[in-house]
C-alpha positions as CSV (number, residue, x, y, z in Angstrom):
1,X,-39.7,42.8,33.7
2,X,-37.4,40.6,31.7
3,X,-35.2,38.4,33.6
4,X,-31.7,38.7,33.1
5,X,-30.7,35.3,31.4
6,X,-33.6,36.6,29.0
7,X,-31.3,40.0,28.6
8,X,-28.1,37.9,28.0
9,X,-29.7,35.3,25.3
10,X,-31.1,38.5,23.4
11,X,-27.7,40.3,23.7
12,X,-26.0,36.8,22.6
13,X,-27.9,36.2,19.2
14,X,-27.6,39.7,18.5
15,X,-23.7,39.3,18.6
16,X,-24.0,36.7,16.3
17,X,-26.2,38.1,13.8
18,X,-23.7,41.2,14.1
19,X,-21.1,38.8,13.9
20,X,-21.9,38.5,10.2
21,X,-20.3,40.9,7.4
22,X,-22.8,43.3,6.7
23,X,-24.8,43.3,3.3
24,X,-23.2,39.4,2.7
25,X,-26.7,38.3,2.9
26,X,-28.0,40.2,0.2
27,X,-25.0,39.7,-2.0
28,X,-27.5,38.1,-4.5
29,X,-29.2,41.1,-4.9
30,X,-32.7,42.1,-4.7
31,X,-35.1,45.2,-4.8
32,X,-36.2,46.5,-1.4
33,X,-39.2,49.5,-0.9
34,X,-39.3,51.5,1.6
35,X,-42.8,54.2,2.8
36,X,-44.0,55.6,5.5
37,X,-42.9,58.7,8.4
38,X,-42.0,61.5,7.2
39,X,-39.4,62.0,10.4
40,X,-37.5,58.8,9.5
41,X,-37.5,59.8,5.8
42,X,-34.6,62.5,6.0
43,X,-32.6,59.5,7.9
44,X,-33.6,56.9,5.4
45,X,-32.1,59.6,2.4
46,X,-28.8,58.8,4.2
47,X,-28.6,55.0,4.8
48,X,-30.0,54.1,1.5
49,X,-27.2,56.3,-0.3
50,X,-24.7,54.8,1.5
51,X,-25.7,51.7,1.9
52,X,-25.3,51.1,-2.0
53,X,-21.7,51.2,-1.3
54,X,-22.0,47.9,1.6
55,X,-24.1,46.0,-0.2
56,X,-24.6,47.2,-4.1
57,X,-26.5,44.7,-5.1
58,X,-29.2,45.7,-3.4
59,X,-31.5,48.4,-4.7
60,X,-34.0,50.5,-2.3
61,X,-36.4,53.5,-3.0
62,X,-37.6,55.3,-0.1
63,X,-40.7,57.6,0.2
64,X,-42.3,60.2,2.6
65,X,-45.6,59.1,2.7
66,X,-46.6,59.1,6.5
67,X,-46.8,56.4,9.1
68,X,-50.2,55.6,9.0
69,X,-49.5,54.6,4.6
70,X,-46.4,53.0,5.8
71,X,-48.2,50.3,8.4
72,X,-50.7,50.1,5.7
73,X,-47.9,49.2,2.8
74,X,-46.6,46.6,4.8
75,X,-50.0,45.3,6.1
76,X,-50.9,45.5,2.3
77,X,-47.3,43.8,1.2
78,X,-46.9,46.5,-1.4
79,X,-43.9,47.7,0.6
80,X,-41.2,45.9,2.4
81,X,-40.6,48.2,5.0
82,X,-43.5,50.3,6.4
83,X,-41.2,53.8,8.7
84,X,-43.3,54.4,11.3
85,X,-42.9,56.5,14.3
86,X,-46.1,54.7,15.8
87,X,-46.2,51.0,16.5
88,X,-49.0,48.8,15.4
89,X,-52.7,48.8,17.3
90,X,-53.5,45.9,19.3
91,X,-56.1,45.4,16.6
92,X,-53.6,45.6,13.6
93,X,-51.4,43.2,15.1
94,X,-53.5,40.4,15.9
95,X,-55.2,41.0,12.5
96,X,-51.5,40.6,11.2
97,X,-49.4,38.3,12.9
98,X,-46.8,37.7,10.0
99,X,-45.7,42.2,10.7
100,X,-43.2,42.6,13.4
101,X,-42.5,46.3,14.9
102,X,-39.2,47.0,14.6
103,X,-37.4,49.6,16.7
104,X,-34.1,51.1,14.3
105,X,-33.4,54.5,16.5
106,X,-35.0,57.0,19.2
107,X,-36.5,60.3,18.2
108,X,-37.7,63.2,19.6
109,X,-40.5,65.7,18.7
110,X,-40.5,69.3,19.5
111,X,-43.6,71.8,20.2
112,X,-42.7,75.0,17.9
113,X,-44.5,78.3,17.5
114,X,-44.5,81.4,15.4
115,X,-44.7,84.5,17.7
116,X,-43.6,87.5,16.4
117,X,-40.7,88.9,18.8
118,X,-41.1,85.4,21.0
119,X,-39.7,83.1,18.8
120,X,-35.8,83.6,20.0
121,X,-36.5,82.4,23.3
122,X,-38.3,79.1,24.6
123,X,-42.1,79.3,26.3
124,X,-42.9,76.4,28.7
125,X,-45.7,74.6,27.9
126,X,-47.2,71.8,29.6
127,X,-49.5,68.6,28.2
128,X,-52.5,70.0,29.6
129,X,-52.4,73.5,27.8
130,X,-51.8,71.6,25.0
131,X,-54.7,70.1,25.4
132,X,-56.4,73.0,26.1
133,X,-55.1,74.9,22.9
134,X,-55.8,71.7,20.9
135,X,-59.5,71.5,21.8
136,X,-60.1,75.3,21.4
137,X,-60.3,76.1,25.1
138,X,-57.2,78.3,25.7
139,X,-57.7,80.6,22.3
140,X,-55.2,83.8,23.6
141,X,-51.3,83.7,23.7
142,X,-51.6,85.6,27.1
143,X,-54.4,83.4,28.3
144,X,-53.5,82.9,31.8
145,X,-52.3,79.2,31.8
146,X,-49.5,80.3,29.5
147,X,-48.8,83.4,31.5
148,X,-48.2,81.4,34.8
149,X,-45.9,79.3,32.9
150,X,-43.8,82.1,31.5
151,X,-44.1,84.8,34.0
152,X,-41.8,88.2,33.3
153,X,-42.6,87.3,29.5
154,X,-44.8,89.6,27.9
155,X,-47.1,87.7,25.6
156,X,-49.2,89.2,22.7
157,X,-53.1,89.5,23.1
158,X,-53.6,87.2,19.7
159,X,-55.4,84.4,19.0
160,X,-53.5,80.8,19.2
161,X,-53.5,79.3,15.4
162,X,-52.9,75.3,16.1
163,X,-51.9,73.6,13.4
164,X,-52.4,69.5,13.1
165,X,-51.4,66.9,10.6
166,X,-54.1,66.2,8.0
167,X,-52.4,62.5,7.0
168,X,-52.3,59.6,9.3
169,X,-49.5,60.5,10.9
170,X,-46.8,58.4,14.1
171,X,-46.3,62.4,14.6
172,X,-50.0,62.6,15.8
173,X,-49.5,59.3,17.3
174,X,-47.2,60.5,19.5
175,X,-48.5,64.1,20.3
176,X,-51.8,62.9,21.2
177,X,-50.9,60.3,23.4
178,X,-48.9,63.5,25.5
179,X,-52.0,65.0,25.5
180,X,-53.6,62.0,26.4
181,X,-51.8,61.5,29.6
182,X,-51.6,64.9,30.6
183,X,-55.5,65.4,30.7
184,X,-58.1,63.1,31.2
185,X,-61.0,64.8,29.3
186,X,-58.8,64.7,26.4
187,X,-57.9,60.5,27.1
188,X,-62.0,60.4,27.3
189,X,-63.4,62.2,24.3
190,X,-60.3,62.3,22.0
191,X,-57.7,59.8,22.7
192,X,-54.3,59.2,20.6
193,X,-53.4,57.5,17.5
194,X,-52.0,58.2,14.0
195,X,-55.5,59.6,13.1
196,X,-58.1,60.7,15.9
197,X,-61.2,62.6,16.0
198,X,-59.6,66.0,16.4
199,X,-61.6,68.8,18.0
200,X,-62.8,71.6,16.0
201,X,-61.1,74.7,16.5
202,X,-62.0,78.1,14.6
203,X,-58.9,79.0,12.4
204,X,-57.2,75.8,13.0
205,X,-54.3,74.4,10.2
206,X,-53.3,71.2,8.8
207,X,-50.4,70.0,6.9
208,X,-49.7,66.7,5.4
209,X,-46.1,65.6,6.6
210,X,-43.5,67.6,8.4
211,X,-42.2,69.7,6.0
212,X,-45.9,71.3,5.1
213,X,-45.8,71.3,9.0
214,X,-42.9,73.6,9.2
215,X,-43.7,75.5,6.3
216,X,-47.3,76.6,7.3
217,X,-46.1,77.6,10.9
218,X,-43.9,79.2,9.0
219,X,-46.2,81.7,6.7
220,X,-48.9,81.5,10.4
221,X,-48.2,84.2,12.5
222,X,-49.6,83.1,16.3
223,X,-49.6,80.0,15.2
224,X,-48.5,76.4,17.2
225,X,-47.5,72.7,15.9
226,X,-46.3,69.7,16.8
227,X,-42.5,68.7,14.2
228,X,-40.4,66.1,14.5
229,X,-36.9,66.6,15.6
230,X,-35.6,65.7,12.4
231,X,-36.9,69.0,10.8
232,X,-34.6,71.2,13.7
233,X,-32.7,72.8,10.8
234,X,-35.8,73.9,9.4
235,X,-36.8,75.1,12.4
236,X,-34.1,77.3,12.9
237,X,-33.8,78.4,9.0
238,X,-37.2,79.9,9.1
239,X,-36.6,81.2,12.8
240,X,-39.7,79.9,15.2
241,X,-39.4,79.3,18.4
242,X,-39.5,75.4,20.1
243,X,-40.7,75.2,23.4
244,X,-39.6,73.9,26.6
245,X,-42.1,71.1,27.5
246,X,-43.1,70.0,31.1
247,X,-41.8,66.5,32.3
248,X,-43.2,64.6,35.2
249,X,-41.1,65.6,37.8
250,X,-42.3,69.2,36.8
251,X,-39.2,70.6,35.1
252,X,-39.7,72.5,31.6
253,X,-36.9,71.0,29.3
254,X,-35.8,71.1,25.3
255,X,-35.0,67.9,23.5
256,X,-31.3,67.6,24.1
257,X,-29.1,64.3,23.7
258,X,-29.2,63.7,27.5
259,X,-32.4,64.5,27.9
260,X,-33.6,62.5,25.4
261,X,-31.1,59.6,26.2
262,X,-32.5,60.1,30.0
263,X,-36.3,59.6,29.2
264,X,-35.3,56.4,27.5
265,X,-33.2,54.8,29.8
266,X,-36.0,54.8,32.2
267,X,-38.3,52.8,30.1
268,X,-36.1,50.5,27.8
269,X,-36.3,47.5,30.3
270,X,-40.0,47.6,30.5
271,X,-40.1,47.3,26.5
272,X,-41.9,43.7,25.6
273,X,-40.9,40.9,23.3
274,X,-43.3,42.9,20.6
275,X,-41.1,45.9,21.4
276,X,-44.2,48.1,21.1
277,X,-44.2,50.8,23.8
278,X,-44.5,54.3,24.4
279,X,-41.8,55.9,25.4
280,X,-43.9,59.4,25.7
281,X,-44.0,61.0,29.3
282,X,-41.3,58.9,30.5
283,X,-40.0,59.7,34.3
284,X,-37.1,61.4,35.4
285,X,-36.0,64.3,36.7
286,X,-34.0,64.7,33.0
287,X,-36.0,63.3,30.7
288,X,-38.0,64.9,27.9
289,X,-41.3,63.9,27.5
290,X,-41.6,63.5,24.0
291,X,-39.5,61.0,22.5
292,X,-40.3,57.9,20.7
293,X,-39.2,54.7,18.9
294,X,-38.6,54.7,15.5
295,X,-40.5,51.7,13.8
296,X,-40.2,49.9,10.3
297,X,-43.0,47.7,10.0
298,X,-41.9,44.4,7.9
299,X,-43.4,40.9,7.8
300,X,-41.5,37.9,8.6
301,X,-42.3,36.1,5.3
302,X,-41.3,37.2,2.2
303,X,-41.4,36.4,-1.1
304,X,-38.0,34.7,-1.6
305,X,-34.9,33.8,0.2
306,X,-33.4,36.6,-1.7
307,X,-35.4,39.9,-0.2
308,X,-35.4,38.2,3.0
309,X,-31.9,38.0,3.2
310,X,-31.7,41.5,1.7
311,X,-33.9,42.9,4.0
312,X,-32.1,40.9,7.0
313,X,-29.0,42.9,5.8
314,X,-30.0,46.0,5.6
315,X,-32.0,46.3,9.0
316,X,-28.7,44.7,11.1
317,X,-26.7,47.4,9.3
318,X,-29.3,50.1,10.2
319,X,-28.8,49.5,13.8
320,X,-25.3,48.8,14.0
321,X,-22.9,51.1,15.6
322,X,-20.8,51.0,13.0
323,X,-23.4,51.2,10.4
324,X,-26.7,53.2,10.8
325,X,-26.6,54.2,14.3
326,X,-23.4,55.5,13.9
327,X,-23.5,59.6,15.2
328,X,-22.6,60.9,11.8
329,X,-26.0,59.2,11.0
330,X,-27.7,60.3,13.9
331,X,-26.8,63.3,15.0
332,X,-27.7,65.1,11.8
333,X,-31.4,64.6,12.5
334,X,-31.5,64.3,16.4
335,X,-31.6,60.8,16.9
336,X,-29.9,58.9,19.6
337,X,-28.6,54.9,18.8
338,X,-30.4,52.5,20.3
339,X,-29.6,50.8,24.0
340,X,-27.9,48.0,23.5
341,X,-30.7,45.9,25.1
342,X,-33.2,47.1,22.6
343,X,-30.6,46.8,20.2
344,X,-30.7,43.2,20.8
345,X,-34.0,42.4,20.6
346,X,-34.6,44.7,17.2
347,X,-31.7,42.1,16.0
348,X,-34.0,39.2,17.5
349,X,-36.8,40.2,15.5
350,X,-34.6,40.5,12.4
351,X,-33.7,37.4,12.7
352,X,-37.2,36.2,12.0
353,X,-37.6,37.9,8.6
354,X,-37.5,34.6,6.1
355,X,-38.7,33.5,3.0
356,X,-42.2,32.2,3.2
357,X,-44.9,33.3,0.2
358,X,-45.9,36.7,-0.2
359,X,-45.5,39.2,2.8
360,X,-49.1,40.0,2.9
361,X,-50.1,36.1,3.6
């Protein structure tokens, strides 16, 4: 655990880098790109709009291309910024010691289904029949793991339809490591990351990005998927039904503000220097169990003094209260601001970003 001088010199440079008028860094202008999760894209549609009015010399595309494309952009240096809702492997980071994981909010993901005459109320569900629908072991709605769960429901004698992402995906990243710690057979044979070795399930789904996601549950009667919380409106529009998940203390739960604000003030001090940690599973009475960082990828050295200090500015704006973490930001796609202690390591870790040769070097 950090000590606390450690706390107070993080928190320290991060008021000075804050101290600075945002976007006066780039004022020389330069061309920033942006790819990768498709749950940070509907938030990135928002800051880069408005972020041409801080700092208008600065030009960025954004593009929903999934995590796993977006840490391979910025490994590849084809891309600035790499949105990921996973962090970097072990392996990719020592491979790449010039990337830095970035944390620039907190998310949550939410377990939805399509049951016909279900989908207005909110099954419990719990990691391990997950697991069990996931590797094609629990096939029936009414099988009796769900029934326990849900007792005075009456649940249809239908087959389960689960429904994946086929893209490398911080979405899968994220689900499987819940299913991960909630049942050992699926930690031994399966294991988590942006891509695994998924089980094969007769009349299984995919979807590439959360939007197909949503829209195959969608036209899937009986079916089951994994969406990120910033696809809630379309959630709602096509009315399916989001589940209430089991924690650790045993309590079944829906991704709320406080509860996602409660998982993640029980692990934000045991974040690392790196700042790459799950936050999945998280304990607490309130907390839900499936919430997450949300990453950009970048490399400390850059091409020029230019799109470093362009990228510096944008990235402190991002996370400032008064900037990208504002609520109006936020709370349209689920998102909670940063603590301020992660808050000011992310700006630690800003801080790094500097010219030095191509980002890829």
């Amino acid at each position: 655990m950090r000590s606390s001088a450690a706390r107070v010199a993080l928190l320290s440079a991060g008021a000075i880098l804050l101290a600075l008028p945002v976007g006066a860094v780039a004022a020389g202008g330069a061309q920033l790109h942006e790819t990768g999760s498709t749950l940070l894209y509907p938030l990135f549609q928002q800051w880069v709009a408005d972020y041409a009015h801080v700092a208008p010399k600065v030009s960025i595309s954004t593009g929903a291309t999934g995590s796993g494309a977006g840490i391979a952009a910025a490994m590849a240096g084809t891309a600035q910024i790499g949105s990921s809702d996973a962090y970097m492997s072990d392996q990719q980071a020592e491979q790449n010691p010039q990337l830095v994981n970035i944390p620039l909010a907190i998310s949550a993901q939410t377990v939805n289904y399509n049951v016909p005459g279900l989908n207005g109320g909110a099954l419990k569900l719990d990691g391990a029949t997950l697991a069990g629908i996931y590797f094609g072991r629990i096939t029936e709605w009414d099988a009796p793991a769900i029934a326990a769960m849900n007792p005075g429901v009456t649940l249809p004698h239908q087959r389960i339809v689960p429904i994946r992402r086929a893209d490398a995906s911080g979405d899968s990243f994220i689900f499987t490591q819940f299913l991960d710690f909630a049942n050992q057979e699926w930690e031994d044979q399966v294991g988590y990351g942006t891509s695994v070795q998924w089980p094969s399930v007769a009349g299984e789904r995919t979807a590439a990005g959360n939007a197909q996601m949503v829209q195959t549950l969608a036209t899937t009667p009986y079916s089951i998927a994994y969406v990120g919380i910033s696809f809630r409106d379309s959630i709602a529009r096509a009315g399916l039904g989001t589940a209430r998940l089991e924690n650790q203390s045993g309590r079944f739960l829906l991704p709320t503000p406080e509860t996602v604000s409660a998982a993640a003030s029980m692990l934000d001090s045991r974040t690392p220097p790196d700042e790459r940690l799950s936050l999945v599973f998280a304990p607490g009475a309130q907390s839900y169990p499936l919430i997450n960082y949300e990453y950009v990828v970048v490399s400390r050295r850059q091409a020029d003094s230019a799109t470093a200090a362009a990228l510096r500015g944008f990235l402190l704006w991002t996370i400032s209260l008064d900037g990208g973490n504002a609520g109006k930001y936020l709370n349209t796609v689920g998102f909670i601001p940063l603590p301020d202690f992660i808050r000011g390591m992310s700006e630690h870790q800003i801080s790094l970003i500097g010219p030095g040769g191509a980002a890829s070097d």
